[in-house]
C-alpha positions as CSV (number, residue, x, y, z in Angstrom):
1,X,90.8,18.2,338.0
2,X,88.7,19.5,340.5
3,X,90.4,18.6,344.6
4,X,88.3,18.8,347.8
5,X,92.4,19.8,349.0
6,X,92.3,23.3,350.7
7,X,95.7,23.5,349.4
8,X,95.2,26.0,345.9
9,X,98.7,25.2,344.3
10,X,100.3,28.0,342.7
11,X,103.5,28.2,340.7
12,X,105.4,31.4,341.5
13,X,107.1,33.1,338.3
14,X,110.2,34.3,337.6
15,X,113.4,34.5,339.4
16,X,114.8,34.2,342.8
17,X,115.9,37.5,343.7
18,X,119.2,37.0,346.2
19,X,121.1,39.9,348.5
20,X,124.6,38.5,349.4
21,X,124.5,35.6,351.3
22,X,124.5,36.6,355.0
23,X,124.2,33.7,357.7
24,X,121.9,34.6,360.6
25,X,123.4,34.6,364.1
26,X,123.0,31.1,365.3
27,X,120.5,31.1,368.5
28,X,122.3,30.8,371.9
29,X,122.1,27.6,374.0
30,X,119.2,28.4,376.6
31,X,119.8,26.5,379.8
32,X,120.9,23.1,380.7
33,X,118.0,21.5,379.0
34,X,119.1,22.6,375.1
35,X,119.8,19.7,372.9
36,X,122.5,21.3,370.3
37,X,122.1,20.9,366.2
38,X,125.3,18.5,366.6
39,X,123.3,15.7,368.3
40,X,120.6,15.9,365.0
41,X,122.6,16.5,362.1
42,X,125.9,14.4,362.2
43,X,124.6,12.3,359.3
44,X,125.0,15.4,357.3
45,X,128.6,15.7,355.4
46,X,131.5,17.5,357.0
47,X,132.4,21.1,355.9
48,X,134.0,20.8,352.5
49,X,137.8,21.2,353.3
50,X,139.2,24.0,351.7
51,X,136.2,25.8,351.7
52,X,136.1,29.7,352.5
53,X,136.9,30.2,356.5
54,X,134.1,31.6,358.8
55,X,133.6,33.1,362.1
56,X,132.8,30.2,364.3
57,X,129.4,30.6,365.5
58,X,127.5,28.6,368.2
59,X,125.2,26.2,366.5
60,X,121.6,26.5,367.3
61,X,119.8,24.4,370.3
62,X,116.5,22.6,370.3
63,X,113.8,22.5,373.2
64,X,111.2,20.1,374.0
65,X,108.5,19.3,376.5
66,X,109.3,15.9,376.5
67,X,112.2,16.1,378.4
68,X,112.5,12.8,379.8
69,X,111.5,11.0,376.5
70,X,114.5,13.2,374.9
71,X,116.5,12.0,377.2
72,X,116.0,8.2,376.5
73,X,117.8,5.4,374.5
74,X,115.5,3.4,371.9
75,X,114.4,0.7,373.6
76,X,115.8,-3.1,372.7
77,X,115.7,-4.1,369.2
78,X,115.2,-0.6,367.9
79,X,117.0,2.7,366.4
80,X,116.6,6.5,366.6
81,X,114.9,7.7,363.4
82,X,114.2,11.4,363.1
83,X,113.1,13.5,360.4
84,X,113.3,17.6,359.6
85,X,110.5,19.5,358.7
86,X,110.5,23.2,358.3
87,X,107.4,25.4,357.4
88,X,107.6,28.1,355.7
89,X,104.9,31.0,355.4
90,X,105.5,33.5,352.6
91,X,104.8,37.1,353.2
92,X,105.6,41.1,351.8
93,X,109.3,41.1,351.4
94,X,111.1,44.3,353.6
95,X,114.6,45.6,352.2
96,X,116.4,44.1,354.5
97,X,115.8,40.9,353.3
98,X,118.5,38.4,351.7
99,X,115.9,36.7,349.8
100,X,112.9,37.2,347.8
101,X,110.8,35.5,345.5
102,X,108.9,37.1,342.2
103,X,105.4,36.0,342.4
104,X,103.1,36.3,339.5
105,X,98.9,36.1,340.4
106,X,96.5,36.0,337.4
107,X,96.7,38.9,336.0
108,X,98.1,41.0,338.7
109,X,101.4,42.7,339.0
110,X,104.2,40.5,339.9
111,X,104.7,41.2,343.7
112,X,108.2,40.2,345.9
113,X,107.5,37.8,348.4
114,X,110.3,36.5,351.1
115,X,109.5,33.0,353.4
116,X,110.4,33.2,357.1
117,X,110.3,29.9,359.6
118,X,107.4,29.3,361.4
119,X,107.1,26.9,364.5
120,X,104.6,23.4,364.1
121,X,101.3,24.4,365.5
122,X,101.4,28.2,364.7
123,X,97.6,29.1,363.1
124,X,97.3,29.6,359.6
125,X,94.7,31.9,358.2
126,X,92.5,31.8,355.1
127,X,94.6,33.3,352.0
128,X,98.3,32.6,353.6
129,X,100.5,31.0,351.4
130,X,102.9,28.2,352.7
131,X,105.9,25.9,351.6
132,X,106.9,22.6,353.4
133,X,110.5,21.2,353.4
134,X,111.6,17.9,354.5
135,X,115.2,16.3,355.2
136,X,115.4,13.0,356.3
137,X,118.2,13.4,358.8
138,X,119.0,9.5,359.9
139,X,118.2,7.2,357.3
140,X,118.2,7.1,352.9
141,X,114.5,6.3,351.5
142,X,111.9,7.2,349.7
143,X,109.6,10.2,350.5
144,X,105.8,10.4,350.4
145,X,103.5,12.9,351.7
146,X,99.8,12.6,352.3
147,X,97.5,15.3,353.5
148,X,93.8,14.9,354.7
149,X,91.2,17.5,355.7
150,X,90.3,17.1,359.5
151,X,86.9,18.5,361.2
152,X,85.7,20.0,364.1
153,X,84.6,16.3,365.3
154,X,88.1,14.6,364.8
155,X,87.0,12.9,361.8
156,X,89.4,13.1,358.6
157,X,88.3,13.5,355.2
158,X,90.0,11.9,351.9
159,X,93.9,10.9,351.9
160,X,95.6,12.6,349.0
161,X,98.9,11.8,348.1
162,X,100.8,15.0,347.2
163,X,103.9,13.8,346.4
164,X,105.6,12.2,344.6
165,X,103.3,12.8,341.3
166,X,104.4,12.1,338.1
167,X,106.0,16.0,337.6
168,X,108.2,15.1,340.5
169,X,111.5,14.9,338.7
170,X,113.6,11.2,338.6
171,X,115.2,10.5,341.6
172,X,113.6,13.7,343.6
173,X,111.8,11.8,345.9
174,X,114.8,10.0,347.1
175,X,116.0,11.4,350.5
176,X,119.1,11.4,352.8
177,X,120.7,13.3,355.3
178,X,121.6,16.9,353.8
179,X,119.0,17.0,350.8
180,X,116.0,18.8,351.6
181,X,112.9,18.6,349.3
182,X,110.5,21.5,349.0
183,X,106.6,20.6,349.1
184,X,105.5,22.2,346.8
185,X,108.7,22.8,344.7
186,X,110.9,25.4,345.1
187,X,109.2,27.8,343.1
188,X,106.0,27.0,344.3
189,X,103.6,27.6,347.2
190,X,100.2,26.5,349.1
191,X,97.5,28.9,350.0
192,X,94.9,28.1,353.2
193,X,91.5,27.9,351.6
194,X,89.0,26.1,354.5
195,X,86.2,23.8,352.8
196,X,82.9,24.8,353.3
197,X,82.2,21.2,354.8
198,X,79.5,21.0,357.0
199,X,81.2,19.3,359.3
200,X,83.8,22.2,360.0
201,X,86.9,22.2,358.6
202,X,89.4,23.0,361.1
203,X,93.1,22.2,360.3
204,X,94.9,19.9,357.4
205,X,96.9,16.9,358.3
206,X,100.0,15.8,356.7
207,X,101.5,12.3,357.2
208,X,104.9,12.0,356.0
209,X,106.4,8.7,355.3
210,X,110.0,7.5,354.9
211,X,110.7,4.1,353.8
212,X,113.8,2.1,352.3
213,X,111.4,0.7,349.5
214,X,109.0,1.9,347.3
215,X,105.0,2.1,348.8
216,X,103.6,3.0,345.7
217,X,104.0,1.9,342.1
218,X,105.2,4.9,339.6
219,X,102.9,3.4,337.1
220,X,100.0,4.5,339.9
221,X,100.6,8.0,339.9
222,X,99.4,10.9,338.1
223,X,100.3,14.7,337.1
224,X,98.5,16.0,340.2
225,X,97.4,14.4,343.4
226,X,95.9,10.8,343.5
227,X,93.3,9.5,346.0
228,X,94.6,6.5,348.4
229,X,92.5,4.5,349.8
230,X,91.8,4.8,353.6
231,X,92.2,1.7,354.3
232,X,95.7,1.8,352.6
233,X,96.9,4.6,355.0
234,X,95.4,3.2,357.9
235,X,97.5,-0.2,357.5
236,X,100.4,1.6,357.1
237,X,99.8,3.9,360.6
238,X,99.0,1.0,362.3
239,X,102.2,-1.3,361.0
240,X,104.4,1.8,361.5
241,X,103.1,4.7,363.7
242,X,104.9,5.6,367.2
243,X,105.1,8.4,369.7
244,X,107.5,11.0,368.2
245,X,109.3,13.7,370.5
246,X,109.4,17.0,369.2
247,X,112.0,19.1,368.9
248,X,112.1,22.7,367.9
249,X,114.6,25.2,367.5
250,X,115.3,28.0,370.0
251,X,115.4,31.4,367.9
252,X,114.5,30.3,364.7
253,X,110.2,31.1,364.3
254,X,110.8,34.2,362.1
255,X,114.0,33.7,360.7
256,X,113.9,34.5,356.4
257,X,115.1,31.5,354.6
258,X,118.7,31.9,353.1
259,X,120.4,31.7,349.9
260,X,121.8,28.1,351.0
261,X,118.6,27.0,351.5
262,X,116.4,28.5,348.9
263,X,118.9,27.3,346.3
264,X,118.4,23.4,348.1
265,X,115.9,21.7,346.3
266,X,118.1,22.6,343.2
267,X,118.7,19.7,341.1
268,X,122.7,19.9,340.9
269,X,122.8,21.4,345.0
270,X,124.9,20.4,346.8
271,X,124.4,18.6,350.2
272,X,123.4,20.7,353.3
273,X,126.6,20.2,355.1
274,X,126.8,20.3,358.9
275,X,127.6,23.8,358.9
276,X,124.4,25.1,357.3
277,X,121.1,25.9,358.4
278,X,119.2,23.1,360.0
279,X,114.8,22.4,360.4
280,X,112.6,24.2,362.5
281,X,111.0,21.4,363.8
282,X,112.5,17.6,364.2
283,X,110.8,15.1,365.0
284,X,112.6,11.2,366.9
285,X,110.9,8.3,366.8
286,X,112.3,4.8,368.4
287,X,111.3,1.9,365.5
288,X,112.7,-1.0,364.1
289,X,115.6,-0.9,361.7
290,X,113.5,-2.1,358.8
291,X,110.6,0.1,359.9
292,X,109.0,2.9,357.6
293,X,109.2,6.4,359.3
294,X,106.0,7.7,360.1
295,X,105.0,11.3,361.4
296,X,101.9,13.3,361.3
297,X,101.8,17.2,361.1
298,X,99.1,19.2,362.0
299,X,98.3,22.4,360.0
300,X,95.8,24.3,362.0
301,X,93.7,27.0,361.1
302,X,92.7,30.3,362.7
303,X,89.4,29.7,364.2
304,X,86.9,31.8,361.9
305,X,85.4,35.2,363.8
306,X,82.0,34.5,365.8
């Protein structure tokens, strides 16, 4: 089937190729104003006792510009709820790389491809390939993910859910503190392709949705991406949707993912624990305890030459 989605879906081939596991150095705590990994991930398990010892390291910090907002207490009558996202933008692995990828293009040579963090709000270009992963770091639920093309007049175009679909394995799109899901899967990857819409097309939102029951009816979806209706998405925004402060880690843009997390979305991992790598970006929002979780996340593109 045909999809007005920039997003060209393409399965990478073959194996993972994995150098010893080696842990980057954690980033250092940058003035008084760092919030530390602790305060996000505590819902996570504890280290697995008995497990092999390390050299203590000093856990990563987060910054924000919404300083006094990160410093606040949910108002009466409502919780914390925050949500990891990491993306991921593929590119011509190096040999000092711990992981790498085997990617297989038409009829191309197959061609070793490593993933390194990237911070929300860095430009994407035409041709880039990217990977999303989520972790829902406060609350157990069901994951959905919507993405619409927006223009150059604010407008959006078509909301198409891309996950779950009915190759989404049983149970996959259940999340919890500690299990991160890859979007697309773990072997797989989103290249940029800009519409040729009249109306300029200029960045791709995602909405990302996290609720303790089911939104959408399996019997509804389909192998590949199904159309919602707008009015559909719009009711949930408007039941759900708050501010969200954003949090992003000190050090990380850059950083190559690691065996622990490329091996993740595996369907017999084990939980992220809180000693291992945590999201690039996370993002708090103050609802009620009953609420869906609702973010939006901008992908924007590099503006095209004059």
């Amino acid at each position: 089937m045909k999809t007005k989605n920039i997003f060209s879906l393409t399965i990478i081939a073959g194996l993972w190729l994995c150098s010893a596991a080696v842990q980057p150095s954690a980033a250092q705590e940058e003035g008084s104003k760092g919030i530390k990994a602790e305060e996000f991930i505590k819902d996570r398990p504890a280290k697995p006792v008995g497990g092999r010892r390390t050299v203590p390291t000093k856990k990563p910090t987060y910054k924000t510009s919404q300083v006094a907002a990160a410093a606040a207490v949910p108002p009466p009558g409502k919780v914390f709820a925050q949500v990891g996202v990491t993306l991921w933008r593929a590119r011509p692995s190096t040999s000092g790389d711990k992981t790498k990828e085997l990617v297989e293009e038409g009829a191309s040579e197959p061609t070793q491809w490593s993933l390194e963090r990237i911070e929300e709000g860095t430009l994407l270009a035409p041709g880039q390939k990217v990977r999303l992963s989520i972790e829902s770091l406060s609350r157990d639920g069901y994951l959905y993910v919507i993405n619409r093309e927006e223009y150059a007049d604010g407008s959006l175009g078509d909301a198409r859910l891309i996950f779950p679909t009915k190759r989404t394995p049983e149970g996959a799109d259940r999340v919890k503190a500690g299990k991160m899901v890859y979007i697309p899967g773990p072997r797989g990857y989103f290249r940029i392709k800009p519409s040729s819409s009249p109306k300029g097309h200029v960045a791709e939102v995602l909405t990302v949705l996290v609720s303790s029951k089911p939104l959408i009816k399996t019997s509804q979806l389909s192998d590949t991406a199904i159309t919602l209706s707008r009015e559909q998405v719009e009711a949930w925004e408007q039941q759900w949707a708050t501010q969200a402060t954003k949090f992003e880690m000190e050090g990380g843009a850059g950083r190559v993912m690691t065996e622990k997390e490329q091996s993740a979305a595996s369907a017999d991992a084990a939980s992220l624990s809180q000693d291992d790598p945590v999201p690039q970006t996370i993002y708090r929002l103050a609802i009620k305890p009953d609420d869906a979780l609702v973010i939006r996340l901008p992908l924007k593109f590099t503006p095209p030459k004059p």
